[in-house]
C-alpha positions as CSV (number, residue, x, y, z in Angstrom):
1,X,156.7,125.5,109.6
2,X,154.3,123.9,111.6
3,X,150.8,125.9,110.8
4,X,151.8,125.0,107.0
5,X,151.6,120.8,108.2
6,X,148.7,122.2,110.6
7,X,147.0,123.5,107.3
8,X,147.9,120.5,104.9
9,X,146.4,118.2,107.8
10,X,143.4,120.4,107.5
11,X,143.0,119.9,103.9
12,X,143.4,116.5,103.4
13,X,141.1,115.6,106.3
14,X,138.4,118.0,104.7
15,X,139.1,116.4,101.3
16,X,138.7,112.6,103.2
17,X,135.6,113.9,104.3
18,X,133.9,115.2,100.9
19,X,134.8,112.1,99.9
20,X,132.6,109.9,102.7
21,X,130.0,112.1,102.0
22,X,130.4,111.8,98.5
23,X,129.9,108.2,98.8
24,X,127.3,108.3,101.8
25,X,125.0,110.8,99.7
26,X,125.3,107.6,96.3
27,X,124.5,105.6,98.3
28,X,121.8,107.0,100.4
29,X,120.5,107.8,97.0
30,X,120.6,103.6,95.5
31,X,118.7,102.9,98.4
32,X,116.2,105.0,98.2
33,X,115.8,104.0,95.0
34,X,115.7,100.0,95.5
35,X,113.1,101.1,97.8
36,X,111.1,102.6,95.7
37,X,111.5,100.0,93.5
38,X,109.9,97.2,95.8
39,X,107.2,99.7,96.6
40,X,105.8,100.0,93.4
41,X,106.3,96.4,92.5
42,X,104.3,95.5,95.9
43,X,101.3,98.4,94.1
44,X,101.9,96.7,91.0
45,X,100.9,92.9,92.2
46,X,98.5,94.4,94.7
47,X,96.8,95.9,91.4
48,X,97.3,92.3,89.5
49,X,95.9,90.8,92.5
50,X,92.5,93.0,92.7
51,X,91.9,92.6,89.2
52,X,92.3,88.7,89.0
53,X,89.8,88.6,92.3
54,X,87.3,90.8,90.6
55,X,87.7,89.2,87.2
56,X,86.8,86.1,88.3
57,X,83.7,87.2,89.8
58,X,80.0,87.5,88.9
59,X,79.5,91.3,87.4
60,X,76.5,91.9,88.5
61,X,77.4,91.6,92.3
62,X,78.7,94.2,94.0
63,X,81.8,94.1,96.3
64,X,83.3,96.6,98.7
65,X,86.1,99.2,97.8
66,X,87.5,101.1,99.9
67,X,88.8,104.6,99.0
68,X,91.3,105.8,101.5
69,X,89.2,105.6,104.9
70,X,86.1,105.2,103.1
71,X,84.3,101.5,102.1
72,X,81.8,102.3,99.1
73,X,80.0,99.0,97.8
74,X,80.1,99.1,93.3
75,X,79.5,96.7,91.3
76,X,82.1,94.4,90.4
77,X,81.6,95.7,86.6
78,X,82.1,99.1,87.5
79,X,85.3,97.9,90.1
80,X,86.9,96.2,87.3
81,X,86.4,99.0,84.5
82,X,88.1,101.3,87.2
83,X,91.3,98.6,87.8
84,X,91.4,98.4,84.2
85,X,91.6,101.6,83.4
86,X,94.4,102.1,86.3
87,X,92.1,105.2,87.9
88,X,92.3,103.2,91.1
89,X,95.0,100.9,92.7
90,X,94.3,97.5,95.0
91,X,94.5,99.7,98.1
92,X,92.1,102.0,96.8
93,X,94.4,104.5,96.5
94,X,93.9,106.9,93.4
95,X,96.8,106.5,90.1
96,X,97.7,108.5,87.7
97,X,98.7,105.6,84.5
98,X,97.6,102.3,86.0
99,X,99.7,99.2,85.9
100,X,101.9,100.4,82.7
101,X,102.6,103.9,84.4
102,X,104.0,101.6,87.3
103,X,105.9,99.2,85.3
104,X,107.1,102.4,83.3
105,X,108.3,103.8,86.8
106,X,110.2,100.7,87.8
107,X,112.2,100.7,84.4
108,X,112.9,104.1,84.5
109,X,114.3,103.9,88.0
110,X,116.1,99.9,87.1
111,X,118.0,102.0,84.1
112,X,118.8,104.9,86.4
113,X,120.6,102.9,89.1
114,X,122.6,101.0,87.0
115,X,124.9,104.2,86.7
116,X,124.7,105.1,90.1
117,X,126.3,101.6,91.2
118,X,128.5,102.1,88.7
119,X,129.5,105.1,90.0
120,X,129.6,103.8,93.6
121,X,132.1,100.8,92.5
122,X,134.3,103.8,90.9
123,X,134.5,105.8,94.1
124,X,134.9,103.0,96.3
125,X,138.0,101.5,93.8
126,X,136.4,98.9,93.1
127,X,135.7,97.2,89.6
128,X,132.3,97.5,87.9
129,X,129.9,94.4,87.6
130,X,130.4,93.4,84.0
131,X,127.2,92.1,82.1
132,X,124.8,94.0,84.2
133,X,124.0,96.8,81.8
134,X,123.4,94.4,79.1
135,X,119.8,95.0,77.3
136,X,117.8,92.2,75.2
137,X,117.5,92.1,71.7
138,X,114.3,94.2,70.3
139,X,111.6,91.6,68.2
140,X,113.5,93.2,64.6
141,X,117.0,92.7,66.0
142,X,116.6,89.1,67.4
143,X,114.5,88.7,63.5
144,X,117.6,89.7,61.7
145,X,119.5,87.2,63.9
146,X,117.3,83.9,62.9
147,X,117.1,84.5,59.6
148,X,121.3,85.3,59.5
149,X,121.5,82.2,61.0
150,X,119.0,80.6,58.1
């Protein structure tokens, strides 16, 4: 009788321990992914930043860039075709998109974690946040609205 308890100890201490791990691997993973969040909004106002500085100077000059641990010295023209085109970041760094492939990446990973928390607040028997997976009206929805209201 007693390796039957031994066994149903065993069990439910390995079930309590999926569990933890369960909820350590969520939210391992909604960290991650709030950090990658403020990453790519610090490249994204980086990137804003470089292209107000070089905007708002003379063309014809020529500043210094620096490409990973090189400095090359363009023309502010040529620096600001390359921001605007989002072929290079404010840290010199190389992109893929530019500034909308960033912003793109942020939403992408705001509408992911929404379910993850959700999930988290499930696991953890708690209740989920109301209101937070609430999503603005589009231009022709909030259209329909004013002239309903006309």
């Amino acid at each position: 009788m007693a390796a039957s308890d031994n066994d149903e100890t065993a069990e439910a201490v390995q079930a309590v321990l999926k569990y933890m791990t369960d909820i350590e691997i969520l939210a391992e993973d909604i960290l991650v992914d709030k950090q990658m969040i403020v990453s790519l909004d610090k490249r994204r106002n980086g990137h804003r930043e470089a292209f107000r500085s070089i905007r708002n100077t003379d063309k014809s000059n020529q500043s210094w860039m620096c490409f990973g641990d090189t400095f090359i010295e363009l023309p502010n023209g040529s620096i600001q075709n390359l921001l605007e085109k989002g072929l290079i970041c404010s840290n010199g760094s190389i992109l893929r998109g530019g500034q909308e492939n960033t912003q793109a990446e942020i939403n992408k990973l705001h509408e992911n974690l929404k379910p993850k928390m959700a999930q988290l607040y499930e696991m953890e028997g708690k209740q989920p946040r109301k209101g937070f997976d609430l999503k603005p009206l589009s231009r022709d929805e909030l259209s329909n609205v004013t002239q309903a209201r006309n």
